[in-house]
mmCIF file of the N, C-alpha and C atoms, coordinates in Angstrom:
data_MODEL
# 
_entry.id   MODEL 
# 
loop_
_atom_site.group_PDB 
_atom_site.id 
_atom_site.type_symbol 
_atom_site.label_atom_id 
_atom_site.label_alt_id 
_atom_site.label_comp_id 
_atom_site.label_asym_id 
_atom_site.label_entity_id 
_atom_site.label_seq_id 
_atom_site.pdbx_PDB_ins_code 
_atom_site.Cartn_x 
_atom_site.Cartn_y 
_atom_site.Cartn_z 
_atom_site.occupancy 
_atom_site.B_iso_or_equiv 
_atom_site.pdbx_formal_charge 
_atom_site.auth_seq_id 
_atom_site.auth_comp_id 
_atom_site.auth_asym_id 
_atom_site.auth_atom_id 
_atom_site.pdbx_PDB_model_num 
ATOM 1   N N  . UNK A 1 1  ? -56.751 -28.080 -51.878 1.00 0.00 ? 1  UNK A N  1 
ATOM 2   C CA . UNK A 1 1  ? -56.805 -26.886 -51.053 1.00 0.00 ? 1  UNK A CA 1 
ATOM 3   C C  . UNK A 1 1  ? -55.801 -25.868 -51.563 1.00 0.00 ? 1  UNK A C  1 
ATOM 4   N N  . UNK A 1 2  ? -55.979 -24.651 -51.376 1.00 0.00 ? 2  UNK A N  1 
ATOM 5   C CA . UNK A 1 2  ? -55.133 -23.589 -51.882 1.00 0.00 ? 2  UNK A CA 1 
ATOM 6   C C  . UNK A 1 2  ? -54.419 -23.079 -50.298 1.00 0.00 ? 2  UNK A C  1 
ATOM 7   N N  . UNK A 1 3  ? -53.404 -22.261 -50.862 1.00 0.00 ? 3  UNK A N  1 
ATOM 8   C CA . UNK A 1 3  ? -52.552 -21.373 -49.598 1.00 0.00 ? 3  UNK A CA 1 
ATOM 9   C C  . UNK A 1 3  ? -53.889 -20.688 -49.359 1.00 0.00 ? 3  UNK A C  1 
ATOM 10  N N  . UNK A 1 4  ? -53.852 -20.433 -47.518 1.00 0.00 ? 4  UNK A N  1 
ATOM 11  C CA . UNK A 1 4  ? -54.642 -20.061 -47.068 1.00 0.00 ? 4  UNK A CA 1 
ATOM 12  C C  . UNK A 1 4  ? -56.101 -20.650 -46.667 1.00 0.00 ? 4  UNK A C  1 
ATOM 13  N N  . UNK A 1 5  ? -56.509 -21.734 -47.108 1.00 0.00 ? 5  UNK A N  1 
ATOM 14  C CA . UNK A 1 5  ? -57.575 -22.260 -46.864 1.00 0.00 ? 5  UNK A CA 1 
ATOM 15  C C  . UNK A 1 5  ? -57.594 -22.620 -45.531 1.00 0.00 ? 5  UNK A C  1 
ATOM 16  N N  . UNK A 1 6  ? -58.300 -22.942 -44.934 1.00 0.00 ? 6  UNK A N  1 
ATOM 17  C CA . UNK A 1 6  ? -58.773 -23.534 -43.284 1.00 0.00 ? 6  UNK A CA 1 
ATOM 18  C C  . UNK A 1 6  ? -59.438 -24.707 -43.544 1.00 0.00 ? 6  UNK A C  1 
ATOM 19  N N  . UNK A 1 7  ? -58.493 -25.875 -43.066 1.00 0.00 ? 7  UNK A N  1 
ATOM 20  C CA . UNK A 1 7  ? -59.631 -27.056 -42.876 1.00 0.00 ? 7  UNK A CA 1 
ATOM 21  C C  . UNK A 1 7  ? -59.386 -27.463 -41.424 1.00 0.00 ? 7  UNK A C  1 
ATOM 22  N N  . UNK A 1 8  ? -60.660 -28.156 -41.560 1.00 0.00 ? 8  UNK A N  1 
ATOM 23  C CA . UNK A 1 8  ? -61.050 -28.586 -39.612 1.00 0.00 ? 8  UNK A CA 1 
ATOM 24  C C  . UNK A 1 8  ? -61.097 -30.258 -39.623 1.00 0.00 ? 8  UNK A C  1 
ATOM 25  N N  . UNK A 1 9  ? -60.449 -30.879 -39.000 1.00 0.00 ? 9  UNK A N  1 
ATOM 26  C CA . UNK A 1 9  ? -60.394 -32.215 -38.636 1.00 0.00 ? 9  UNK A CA 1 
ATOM 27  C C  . UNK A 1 9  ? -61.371 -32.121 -37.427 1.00 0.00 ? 9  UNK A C  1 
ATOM 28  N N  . UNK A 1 10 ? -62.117 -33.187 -37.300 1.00 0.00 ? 10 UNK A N  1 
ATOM 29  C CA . UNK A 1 10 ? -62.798 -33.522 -35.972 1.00 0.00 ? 10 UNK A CA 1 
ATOM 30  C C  . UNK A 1 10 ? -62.396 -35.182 -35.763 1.00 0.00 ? 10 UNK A C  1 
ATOM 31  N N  . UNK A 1 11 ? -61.702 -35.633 -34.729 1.00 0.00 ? 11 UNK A N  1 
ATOM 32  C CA . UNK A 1 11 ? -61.297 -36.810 -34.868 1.00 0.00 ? 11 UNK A CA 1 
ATOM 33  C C  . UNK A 1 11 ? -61.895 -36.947 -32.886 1.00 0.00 ? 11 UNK A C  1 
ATOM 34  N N  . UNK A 1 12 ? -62.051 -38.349 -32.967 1.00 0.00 ? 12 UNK A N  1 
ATOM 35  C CA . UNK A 1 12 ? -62.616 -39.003 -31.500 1.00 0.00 ? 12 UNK A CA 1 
ATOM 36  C C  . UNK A 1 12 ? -61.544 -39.878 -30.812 1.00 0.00 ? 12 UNK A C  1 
ATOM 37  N N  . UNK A 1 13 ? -60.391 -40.251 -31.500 1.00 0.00 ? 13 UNK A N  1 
ATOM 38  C CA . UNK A 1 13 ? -58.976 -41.002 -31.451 1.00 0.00 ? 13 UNK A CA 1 
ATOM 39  C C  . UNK A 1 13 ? -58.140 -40.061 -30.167 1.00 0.00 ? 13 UNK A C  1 
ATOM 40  N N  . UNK A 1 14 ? -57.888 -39.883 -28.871 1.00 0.00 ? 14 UNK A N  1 
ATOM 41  C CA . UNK A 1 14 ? -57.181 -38.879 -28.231 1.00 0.00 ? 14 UNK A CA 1 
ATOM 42  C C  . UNK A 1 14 ? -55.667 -39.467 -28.731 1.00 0.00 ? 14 UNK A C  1 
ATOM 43  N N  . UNK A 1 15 ? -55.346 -40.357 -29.557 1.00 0.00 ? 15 UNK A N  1 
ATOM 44  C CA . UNK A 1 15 ? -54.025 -40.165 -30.034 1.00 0.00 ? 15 UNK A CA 1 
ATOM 45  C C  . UNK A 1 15 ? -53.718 -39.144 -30.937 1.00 0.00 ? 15 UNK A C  1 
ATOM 46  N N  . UNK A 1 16 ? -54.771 -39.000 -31.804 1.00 0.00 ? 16 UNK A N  1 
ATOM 47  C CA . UNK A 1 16 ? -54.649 -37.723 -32.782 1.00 0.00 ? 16 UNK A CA 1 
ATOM 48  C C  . UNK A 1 16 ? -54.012 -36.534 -32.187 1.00 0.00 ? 16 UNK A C  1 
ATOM 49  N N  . UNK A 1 17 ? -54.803 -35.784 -31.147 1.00 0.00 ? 17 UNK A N  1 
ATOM 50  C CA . UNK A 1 17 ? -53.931 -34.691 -30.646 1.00 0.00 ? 17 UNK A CA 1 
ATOM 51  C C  . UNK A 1 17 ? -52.541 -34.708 -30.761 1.00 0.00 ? 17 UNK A C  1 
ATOM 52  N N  . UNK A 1 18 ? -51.740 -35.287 -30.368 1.00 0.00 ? 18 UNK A N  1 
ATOM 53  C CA . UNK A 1 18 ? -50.575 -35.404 -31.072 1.00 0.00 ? 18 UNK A CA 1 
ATOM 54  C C  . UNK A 1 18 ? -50.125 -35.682 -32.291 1.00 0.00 ? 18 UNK A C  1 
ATOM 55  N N  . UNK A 1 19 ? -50.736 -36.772 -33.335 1.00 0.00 ? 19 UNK A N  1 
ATOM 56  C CA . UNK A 1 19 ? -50.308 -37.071 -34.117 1.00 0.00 ? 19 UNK A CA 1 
ATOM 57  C C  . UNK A 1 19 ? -50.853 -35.871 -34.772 1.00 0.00 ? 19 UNK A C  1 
ATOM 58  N N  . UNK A 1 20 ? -51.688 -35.148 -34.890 1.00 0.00 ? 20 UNK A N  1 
ATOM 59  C CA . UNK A 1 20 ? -52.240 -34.054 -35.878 1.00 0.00 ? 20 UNK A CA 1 
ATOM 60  C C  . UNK A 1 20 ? -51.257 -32.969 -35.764 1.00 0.00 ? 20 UNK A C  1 
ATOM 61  N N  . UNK A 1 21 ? -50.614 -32.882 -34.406 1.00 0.00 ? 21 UNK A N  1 
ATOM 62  C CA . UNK A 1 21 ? -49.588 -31.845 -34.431 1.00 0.00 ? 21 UNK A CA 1 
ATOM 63  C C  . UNK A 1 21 ? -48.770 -31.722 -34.871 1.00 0.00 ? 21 UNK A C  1 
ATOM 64  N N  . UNK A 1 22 ? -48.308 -33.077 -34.868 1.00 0.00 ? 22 UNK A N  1 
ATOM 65  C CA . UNK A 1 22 ? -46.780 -33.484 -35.129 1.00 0.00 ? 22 UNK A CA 1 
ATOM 66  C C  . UNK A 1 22 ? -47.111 -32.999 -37.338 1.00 0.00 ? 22 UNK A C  1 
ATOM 67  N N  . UNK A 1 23 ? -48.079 -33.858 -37.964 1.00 0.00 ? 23 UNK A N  1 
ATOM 68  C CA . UNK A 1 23 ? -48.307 -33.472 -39.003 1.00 0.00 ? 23 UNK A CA 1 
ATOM 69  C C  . UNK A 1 23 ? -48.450 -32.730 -39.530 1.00 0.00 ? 23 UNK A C  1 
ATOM 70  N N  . UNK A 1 24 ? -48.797 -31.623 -38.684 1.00 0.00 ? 24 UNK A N  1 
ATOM 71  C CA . UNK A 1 24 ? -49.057 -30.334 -39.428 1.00 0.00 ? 24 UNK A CA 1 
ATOM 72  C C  . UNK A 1 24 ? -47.415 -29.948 -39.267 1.00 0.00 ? 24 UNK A C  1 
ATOM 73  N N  . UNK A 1 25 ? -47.105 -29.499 -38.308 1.00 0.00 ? 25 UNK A N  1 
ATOM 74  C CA . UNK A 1 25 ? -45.562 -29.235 -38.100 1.00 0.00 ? 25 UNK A CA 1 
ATOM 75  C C  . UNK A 1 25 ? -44.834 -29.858 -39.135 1.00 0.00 ? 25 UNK A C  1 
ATOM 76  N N  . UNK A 1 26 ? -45.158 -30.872 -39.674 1.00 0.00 ? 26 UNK A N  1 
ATOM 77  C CA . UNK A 1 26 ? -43.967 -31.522 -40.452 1.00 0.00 ? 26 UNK A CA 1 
ATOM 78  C C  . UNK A 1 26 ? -44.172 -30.680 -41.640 1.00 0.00 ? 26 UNK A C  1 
ATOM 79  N N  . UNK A 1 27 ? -45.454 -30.678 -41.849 1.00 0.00 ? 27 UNK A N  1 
ATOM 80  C CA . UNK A 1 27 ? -45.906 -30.578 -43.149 1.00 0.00 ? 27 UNK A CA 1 
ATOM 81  C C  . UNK A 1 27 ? -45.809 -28.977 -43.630 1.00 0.00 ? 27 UNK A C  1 
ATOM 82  N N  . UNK A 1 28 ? -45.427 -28.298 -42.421 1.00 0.00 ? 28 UNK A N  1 
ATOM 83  C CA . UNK A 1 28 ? -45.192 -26.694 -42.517 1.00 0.00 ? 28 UNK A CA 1 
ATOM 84  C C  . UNK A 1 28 ? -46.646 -25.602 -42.781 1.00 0.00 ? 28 UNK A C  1 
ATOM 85  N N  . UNK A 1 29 ? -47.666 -26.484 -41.824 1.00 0.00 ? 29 UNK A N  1 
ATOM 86  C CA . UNK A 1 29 ? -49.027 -25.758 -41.807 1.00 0.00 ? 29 UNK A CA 1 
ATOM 87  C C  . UNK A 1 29 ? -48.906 -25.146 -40.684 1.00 0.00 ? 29 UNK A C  1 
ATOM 88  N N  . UNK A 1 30 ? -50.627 -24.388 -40.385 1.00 0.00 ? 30 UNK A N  1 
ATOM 89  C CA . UNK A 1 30 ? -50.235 -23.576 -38.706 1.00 0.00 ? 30 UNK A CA 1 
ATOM 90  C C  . UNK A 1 30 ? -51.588 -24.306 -38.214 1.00 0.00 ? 30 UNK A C  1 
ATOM 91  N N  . UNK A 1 31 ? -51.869 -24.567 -36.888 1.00 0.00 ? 31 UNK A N  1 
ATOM 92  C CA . UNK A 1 31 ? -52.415 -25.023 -36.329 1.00 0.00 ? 31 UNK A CA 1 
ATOM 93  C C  . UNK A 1 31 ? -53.135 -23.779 -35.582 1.00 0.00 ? 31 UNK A C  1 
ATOM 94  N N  . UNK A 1 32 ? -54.324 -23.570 -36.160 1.00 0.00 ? 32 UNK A N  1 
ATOM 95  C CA . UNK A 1 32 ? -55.035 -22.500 -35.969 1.00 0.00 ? 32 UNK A CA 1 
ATOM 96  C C  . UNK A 1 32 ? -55.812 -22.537 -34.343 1.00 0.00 ? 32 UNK A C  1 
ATOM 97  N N  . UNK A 1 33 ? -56.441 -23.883 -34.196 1.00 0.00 ? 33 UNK A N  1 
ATOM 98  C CA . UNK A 1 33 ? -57.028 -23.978 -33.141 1.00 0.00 ? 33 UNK A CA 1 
ATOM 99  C C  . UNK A 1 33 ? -57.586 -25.242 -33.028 1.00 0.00 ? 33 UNK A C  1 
ATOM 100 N N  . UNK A 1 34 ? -57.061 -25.777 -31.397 1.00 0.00 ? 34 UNK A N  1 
ATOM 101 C CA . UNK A 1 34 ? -56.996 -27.367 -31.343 1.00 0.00 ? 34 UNK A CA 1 
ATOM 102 C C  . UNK A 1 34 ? -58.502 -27.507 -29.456 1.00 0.00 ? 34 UNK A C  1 
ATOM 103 N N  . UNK A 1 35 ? -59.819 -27.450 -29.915 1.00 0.00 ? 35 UNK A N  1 
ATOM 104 C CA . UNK A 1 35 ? -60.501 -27.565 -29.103 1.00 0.00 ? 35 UNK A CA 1 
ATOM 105 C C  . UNK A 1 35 ? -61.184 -28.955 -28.860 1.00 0.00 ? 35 UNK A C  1 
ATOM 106 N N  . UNK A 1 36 ? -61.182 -29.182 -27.213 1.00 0.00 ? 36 UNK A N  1 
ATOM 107 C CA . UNK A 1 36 ? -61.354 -30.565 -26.967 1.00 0.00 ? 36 UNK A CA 1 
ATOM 108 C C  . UNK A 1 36 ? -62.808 -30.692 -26.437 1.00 0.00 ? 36 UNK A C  1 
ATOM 109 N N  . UNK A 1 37 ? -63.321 -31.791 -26.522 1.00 0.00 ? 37 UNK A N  1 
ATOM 110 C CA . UNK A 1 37 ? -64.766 -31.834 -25.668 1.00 0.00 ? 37 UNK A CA 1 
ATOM 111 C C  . UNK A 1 37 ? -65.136 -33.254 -25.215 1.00 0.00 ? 37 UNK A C  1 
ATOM 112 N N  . UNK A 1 38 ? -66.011 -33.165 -24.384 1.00 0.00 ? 38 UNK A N  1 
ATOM 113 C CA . UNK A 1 38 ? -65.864 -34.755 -24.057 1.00 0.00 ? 38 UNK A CA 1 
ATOM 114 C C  . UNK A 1 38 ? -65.681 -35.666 -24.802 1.00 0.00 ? 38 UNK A C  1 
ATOM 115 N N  . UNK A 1 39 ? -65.692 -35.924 -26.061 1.00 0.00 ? 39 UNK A N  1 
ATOM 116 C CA . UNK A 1 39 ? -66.528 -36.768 -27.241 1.00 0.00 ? 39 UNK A CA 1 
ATOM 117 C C  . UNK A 1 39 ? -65.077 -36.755 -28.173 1.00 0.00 ? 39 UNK A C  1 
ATOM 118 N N  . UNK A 1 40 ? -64.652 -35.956 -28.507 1.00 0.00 ? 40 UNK A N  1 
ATOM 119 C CA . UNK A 1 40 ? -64.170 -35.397 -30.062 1.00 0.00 ? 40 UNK A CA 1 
ATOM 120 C C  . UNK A 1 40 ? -62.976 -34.106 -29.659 1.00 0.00 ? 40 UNK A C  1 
ATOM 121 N N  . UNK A 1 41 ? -61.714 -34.148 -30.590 1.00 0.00 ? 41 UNK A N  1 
ATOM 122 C CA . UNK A 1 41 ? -60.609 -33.031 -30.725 1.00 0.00 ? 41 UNK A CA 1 
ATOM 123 C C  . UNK A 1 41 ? -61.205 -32.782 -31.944 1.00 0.00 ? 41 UNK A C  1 
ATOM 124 N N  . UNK A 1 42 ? -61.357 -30.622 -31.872 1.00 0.00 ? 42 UNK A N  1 
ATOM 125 C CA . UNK A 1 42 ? -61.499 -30.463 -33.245 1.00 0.00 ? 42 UNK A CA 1 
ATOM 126 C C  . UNK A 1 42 ? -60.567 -29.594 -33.635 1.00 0.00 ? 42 UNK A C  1 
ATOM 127 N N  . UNK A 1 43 ? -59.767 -29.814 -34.899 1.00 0.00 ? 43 UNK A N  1 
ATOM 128 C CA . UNK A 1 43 ? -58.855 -29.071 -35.099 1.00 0.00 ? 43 UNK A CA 1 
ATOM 129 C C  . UNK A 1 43 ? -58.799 -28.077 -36.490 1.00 0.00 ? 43 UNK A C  1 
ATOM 130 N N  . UNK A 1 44 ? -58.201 -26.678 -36.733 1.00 0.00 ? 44 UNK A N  1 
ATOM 131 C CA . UNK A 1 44 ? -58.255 -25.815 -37.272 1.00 0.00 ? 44 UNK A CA 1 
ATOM 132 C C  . UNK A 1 44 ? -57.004 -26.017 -37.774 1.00 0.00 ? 44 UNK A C  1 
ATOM 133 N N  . UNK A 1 45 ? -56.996 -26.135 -38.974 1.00 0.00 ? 45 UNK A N  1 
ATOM 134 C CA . UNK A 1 45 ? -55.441 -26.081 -39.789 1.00 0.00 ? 45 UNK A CA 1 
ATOM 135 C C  . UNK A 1 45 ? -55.515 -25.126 -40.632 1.00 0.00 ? 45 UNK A C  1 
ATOM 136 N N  . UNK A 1 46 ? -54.497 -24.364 -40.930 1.00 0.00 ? 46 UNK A N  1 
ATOM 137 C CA . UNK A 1 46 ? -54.144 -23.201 -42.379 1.00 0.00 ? 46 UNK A CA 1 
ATOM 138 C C  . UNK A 1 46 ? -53.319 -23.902 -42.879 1.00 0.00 ? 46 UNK A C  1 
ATOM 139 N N  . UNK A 1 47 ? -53.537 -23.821 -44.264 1.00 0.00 ? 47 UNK A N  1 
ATOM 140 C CA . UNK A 1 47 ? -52.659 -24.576 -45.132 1.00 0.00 ? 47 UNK A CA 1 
ATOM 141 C C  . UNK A 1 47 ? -51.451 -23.121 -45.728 1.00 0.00 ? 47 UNK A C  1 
ATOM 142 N N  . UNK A 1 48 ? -50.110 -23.099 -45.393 1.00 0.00 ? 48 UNK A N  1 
ATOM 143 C CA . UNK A 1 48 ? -49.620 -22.704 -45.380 1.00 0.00 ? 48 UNK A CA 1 
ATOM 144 C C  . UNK A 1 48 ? -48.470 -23.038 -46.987 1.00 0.00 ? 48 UNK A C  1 
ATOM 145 N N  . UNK A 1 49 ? -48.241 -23.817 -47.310 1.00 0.00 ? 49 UNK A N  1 
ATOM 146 C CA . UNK A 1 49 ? -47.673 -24.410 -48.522 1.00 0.00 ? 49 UNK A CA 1 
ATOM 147 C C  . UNK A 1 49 ? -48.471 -24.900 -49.881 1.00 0.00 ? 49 UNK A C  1 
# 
Protein backbone atom coordinates (compact mmCIF):
# COMPACT_ATOMS: atom_id res chain seq x y z
CA UNK A 1 0.00 0.00 0.00
CA UNK A 2 1.23 3.53 -0.61
CA UNK A 3 0.71 6.87 1.72
CA UNK A 4 -2.71 7.63 1.28
CA UNK A 5 -4.36 4.53 0.20
CA UNK A 6 -7.73 3.41 2.02
CA UNK A 7 -8.11 -0.07 3.02
CA UNK A 8 -11.33 -1.55 4.59
CA UNK A 9 -11.22 -4.47 7.04
CA UNK A 10 -14.60 -6.20 7.47
CA UNK A 11 -14.12 -8.48 10.45
CA UNK A 12 -17.28 -10.50 12.41
CA UNK A 13 -14.85 -10.93 15.75
CA UNK A 14 -16.57 -7.85 18.13
CA UNK A 15 -13.08 -8.07 19.74
CA UNK A 16 -11.62 -6.47 16.70
CA UNK A 17 -13.26 -3.13 17.32
CA UNK A 18 -10.80 -2.56 19.68
CA UNK A 19 -8.03 -4.41 18.68
CA UNK A 20 -8.21 -2.64 15.10
CA UNK A 21 -8.03 0.59 16.98
CA UNK A 22 -5.57 0.07 19.15
CA UNK A 23 -3.45 -1.05 15.74
CA UNK A 24 -3.98 1.47 13.75
CA UNK A 25 -3.05 3.99 16.57
CA UNK A 26 0.06 2.18 17.14
CA UNK A 27 0.88 1.92 13.80
CA UNK A 28 0.31 5.83 13.18
CA UNK A 29 -2.70 5.32 10.57
CA UNK A 30 -6.15 7.29 10.75
CA UNK A 31 -9.14 5.47 11.22
CA UNK A 32 -11.34 6.83 8.64
CA UNK A 33 -14.58 5.12 9.52
CA UNK A 34 -15.53 2.29 11.94
CA UNK A 35 -19.38 1.09 10.92
CA UNK A 36 -21.18 -1.67 12.77
CA UNK A 37 -24.10 -3.95 11.66
CA UNK A 38 -25.65 -6.81 12.99
CA UNK A 39 -23.29 -9.35 11.38
CA UNK A 40 -19.82 -7.60 10.80
CA UNK A 41 -17.46 -4.17 11.97
CA UNK A 42 -16.35 -2.53 8.84
CA UNK A 43 -13.48 -0.51 9.03
CA UNK A 44 -11.84 2.38 6.88
CA UNK A 45 -8.12 2.86 7.43
CA UNK A 46 -5.68 5.62 5.66
CA UNK A 47 -2.44 4.54 5.57
CA UNK A 48 -0.65 7.37 6.82
CA UNK A 49 3.22 6.11 6.95
Amino acid sequence: MQVGDILTVLADDPAAEDDISRWVKRNGHDLLEMKKTDKDIEFSIKKVK
